[in-house]
C-alpha angles and dihedrals in degrees: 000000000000098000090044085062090047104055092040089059088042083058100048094051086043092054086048092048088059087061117089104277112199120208134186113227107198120200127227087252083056102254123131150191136218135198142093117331121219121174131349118200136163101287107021142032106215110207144165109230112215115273085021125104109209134046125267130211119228119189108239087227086067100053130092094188146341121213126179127199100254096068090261114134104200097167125040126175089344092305117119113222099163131040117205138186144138089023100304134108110219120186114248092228093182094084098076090140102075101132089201107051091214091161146040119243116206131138088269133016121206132193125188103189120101112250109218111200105234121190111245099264110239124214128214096276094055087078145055112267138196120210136179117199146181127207141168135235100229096147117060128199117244099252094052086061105092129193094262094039088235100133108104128184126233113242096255115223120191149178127216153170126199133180133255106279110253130199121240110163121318097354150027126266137204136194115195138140131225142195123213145174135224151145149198112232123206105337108180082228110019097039118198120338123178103191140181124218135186121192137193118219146183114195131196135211128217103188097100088060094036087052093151088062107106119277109259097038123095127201104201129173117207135205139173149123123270137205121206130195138180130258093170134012132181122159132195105195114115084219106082126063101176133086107307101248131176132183146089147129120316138172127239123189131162161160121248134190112197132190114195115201098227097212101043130058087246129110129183121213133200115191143168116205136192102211109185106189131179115276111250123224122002093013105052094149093051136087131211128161156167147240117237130190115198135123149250135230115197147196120198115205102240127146123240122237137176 
């Protein structure tokens, strides 16, 4: 009796596995496509991808998962566990060195519960984002540090946009732009100088390293060139009689710590920049700088959905 009710179950399952199965293949970037399975061997998973007509072959060392709709998981970290065509799942038994034994392997598998296609959840990274930030000049270079200590920094305030992080190697890397103010106050040579810079910057993230750090916080380096130019420029060396001019190539690196809120399209920042900018009036050929701590709010663009 038992057998009789074996090999009826083995023929219902074998009847719905003639039917058009449809999987998800998710990708280790974590895109994916959907459609029609067809057959899944030891090198490739063919599938019809929805609104095509013929099947594709993708290669199984490409794929993350497969996951039919039927609840079955054939392929796993680009390891096939389960064969299928014409309709019907078959074990690879060849993998009888799986350390873990994180399957069953019988003739047939069968799963019984449902299997809902759910879209690979992105984080905030994963988008372009806008900031403004406000930081403040606490650190002088040495040769903004006059005799009386009466040089003082403007507070510097800024906008900026940055790309999606993408992984190359190890790590996760960025590309954005910024604009930010600042200003030399009262500098027994150089005078008072408002300026405007805009930097160029490529930022890495060290999450996927740091792995142990908490979820939701990011541990980025940035880099990048800068360009300054004057808004206002009054010297007050006796040295110079031209027009007073101010501007020229700089450096900007930093350290950000970054807390994502996980269920909003925000993100804080806490940073801490080197930011090395031409010398006004009588120095134009020289650099000084400053280090600022401040910190970001931003936004990423991304678009809202129920």
């Amino acid at each position: 009796m038992k057998n009789i009710i074996l090999k009826l179950i083995l023929l219902i399952f074998t009847i719905e596995g003639l039917s058009a199965l449809h999987g998800k293949i998710v990708f280790y970037d974590g895109t994916y496509v959907v459609g029609k399975v067809t057959k899944v061997d030891e090198a490739s998973v063919y599938i019809v991808p929805i609104g095509l007509d013929t099947p594709e072959g993708v290669l199984v060392g490409n794929i993350d998962s497969l996951r039919m709709e039927n609840g079955m998981v054939p392929v796993v970290n680009s390891a096939v566990k389960y064969f299928y065509q014409n309709g019907e799942f078959l074990a690879n038994d060849s993998d009888w060195m799986d350390e873990y034994d994180d399957f069953k392997y019988d003739d047939y598998a069968f799963i019984q519960e449902e299997y809902k296609y759910e879209e690979t959840k992105r984080i905030n990274t994963d988008y372009w984002s806008i900031s403004a930030f406000g930081a403040y000049p606490a650190i002088k270079f040495s040769s903004l540090v006059d005799s009386m200590k009466i040089t003082k920094l403007a507070p510097n305030f800024g906008v900026g946009m940055q790309s999606p992080f993408y992984p190359i190697g190890a790590l996760d890397f960025s590309g954005g732009f910024r604009f930010m103010t600042f200003g030399i106050i009262e500098h027994p040579e150089m005078g008072d100088i408002d300026a405007l810079q805009f930097a160029g910057f490529i930022s890495t993230d060290l999450k996927p390293v740091l792995y142990f750090l908490p979820k939701d916080i990011h541990l980025c380096v940035d880099f990048g060139f800068s360009y300054s130019m004057g808004l206002k420029v009054e010297p007050k060396s006796s040295q110079y009689e031209g027009d007073p001019t101010y501007g020229g190539v700089g450096i900007s690196s930093g350290l950000n710590i970054d807390y994502h809120l996980e269920e909003l399209p925000i993100a804080l920042r806490f940073f801490a920049r080197s930011t090395i900018v031409p010398q006004g009036i009588p120095f134009p050929d020289e650099k000084t700088g400053f280090v600022n701590f401040g910190a970001n709010i931003i936004i990423a663009l991304k678009r809202h959905h129920d």
